[in-house]
C-alpha positions as a Markdown table, in Angstrom:
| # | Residue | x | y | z |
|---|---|---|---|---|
| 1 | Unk | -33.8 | 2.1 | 11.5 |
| 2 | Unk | -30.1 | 3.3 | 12.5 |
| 3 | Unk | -27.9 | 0.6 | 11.8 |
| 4 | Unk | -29.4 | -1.4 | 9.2 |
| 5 | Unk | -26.9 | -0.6 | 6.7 |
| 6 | Unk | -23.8 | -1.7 | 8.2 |
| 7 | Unk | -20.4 | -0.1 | 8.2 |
| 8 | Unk | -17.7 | -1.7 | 6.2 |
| 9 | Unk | -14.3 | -2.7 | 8.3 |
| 10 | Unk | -11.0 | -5.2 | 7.6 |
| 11 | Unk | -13.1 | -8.2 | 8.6 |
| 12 | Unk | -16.6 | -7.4 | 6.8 |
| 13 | Unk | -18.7 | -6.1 | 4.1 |
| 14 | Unk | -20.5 | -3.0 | 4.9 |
| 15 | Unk | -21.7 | -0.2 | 2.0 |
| 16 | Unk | -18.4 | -1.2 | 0.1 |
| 17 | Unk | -16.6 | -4.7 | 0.1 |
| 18 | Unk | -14.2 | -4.9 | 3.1 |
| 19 | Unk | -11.7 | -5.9 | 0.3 |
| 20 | Unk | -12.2 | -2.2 | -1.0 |
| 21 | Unk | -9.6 | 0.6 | -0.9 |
| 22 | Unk | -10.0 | 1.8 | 3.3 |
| 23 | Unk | -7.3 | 2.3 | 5.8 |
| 24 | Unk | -5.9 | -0.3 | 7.1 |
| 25 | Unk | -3.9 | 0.2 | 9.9 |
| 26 | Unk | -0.6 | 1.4 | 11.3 |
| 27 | Unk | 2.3 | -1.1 | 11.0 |
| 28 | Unk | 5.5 | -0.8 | 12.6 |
| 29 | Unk | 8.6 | -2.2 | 11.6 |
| 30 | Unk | 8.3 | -3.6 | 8.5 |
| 31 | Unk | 10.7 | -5.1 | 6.3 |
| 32 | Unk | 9.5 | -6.0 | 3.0 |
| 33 | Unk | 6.7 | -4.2 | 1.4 |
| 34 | Unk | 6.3 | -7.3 | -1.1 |
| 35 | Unk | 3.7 | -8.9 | 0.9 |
| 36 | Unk | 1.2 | -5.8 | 1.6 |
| 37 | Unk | -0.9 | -6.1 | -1.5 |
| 38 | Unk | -4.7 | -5.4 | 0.2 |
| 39 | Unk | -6.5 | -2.5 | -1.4 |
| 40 | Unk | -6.3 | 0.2 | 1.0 |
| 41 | Unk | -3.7 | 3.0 | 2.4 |
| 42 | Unk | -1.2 | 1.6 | 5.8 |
| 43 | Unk | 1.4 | 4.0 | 7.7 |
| 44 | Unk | 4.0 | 1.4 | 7.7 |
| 45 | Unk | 7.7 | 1.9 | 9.2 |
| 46 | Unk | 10.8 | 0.9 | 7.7 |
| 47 | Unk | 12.1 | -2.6 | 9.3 |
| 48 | Unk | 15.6 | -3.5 | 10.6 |
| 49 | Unk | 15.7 | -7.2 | 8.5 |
| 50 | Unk | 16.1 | -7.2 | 4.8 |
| 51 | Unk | 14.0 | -4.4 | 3.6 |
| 52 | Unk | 15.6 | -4.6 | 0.3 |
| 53 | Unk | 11.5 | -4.6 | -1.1 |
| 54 | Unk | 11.8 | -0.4 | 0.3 |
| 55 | Unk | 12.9 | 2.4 | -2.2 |
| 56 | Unk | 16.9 | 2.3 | -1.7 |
| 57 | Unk | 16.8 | 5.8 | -1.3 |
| 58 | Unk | 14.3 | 6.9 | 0.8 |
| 59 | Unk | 14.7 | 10.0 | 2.8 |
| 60 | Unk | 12.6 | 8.8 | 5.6 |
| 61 | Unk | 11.8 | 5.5 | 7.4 |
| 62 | Unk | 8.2 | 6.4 | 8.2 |
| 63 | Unk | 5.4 | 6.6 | 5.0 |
| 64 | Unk | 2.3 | 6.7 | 4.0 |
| 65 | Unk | 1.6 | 3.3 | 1.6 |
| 66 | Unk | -1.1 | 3.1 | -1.0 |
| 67 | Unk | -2.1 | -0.1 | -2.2 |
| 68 | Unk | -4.6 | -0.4 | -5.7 |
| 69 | Unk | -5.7 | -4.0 | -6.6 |
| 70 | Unk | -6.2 | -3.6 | -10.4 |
| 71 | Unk | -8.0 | -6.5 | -11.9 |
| 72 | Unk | -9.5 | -6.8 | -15.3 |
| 73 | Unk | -9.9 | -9.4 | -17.9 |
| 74 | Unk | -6.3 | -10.6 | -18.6 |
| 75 | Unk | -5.6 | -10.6 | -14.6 |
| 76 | Unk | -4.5 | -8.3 | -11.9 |
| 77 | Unk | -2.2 | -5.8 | -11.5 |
| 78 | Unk | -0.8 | -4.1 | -7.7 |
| 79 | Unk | 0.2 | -0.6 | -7.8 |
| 80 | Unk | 1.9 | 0.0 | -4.7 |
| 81 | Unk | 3.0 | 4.2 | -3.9 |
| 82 | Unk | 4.7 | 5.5 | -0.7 |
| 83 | Unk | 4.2 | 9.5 | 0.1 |
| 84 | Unk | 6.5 | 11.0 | 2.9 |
| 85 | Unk | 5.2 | 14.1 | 4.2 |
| 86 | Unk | 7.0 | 16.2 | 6.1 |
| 87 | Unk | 10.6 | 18.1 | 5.7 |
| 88 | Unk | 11.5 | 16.2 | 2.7 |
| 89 | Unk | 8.4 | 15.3 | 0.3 |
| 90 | Unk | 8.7 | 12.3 | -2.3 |
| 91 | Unk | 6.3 | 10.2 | -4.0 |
| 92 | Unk | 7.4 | 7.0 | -5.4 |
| 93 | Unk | 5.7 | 4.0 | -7.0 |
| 94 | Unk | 6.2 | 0.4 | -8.5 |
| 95 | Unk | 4.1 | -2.0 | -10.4 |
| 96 | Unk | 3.5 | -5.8 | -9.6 |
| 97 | Unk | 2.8 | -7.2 | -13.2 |
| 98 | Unk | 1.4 | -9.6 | -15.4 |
| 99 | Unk | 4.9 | -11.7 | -14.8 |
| 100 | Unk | 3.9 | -12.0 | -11.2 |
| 101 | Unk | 7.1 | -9.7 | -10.3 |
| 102 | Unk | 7.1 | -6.8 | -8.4 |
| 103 | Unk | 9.0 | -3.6 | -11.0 |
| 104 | Unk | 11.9 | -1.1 | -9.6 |
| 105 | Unk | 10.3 | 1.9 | -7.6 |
| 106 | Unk | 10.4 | 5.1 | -9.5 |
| 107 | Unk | 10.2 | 8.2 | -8.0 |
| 108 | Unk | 7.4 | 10.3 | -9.1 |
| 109 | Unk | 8.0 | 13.6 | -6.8 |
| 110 | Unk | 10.4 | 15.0 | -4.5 |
């Protein structure tokens, strides 16, 4: 009977829809944030292009991204938040709204 019930991943449904919140990987270099919408929590690191989409003053290049897919009747709205652990702690978060446009990162803790 092991195994019936399968295990959800990136590419397919399991007990919860691969499209739910699940990590999803470790990606280096990255330079804009704009484009990582998926539900789900990355380790990204900072870019070397035009990361102008990054918190301009981040105290680290290396964070933890969450990523919630907010949908309800009058559409959907992306909250994205980056948490650096370590030395220096700092929580910060934006808002892609209604308007299709992504709002200025605020920082929620340091």
């Amino acid at each position: 009977m092991g195994g019936l019930i399968g295990v959800a991943t990136s590419e397919k449904d399991g007990l919860m829809s691969k499209n739910g919140y699940m990590y999803r990987g470790t990606i280096p270099s990255v330079d804009s944030l704009d484009q990582l919408i998926q539900s789900g929590f990355y380790h990204v690191s900072k870019g070397s292009g035009d990361t102008s989409s990054w918190p301009t003053d981040l105290p680290s290049d290396s964070a933890l991204l969450e990523v919630f897919d907010i949908s309800y009747s009058a559409g959907t709205r992306i909250c994205q938040r980056l948490t650096i652990i370590g030395k220096i702690t700092g929580i910060y978060e934006r808002f892609f709204d209604a308007k299709q446009k992504w709002g200025e990162w605020a920082l929620k803790k340091s």
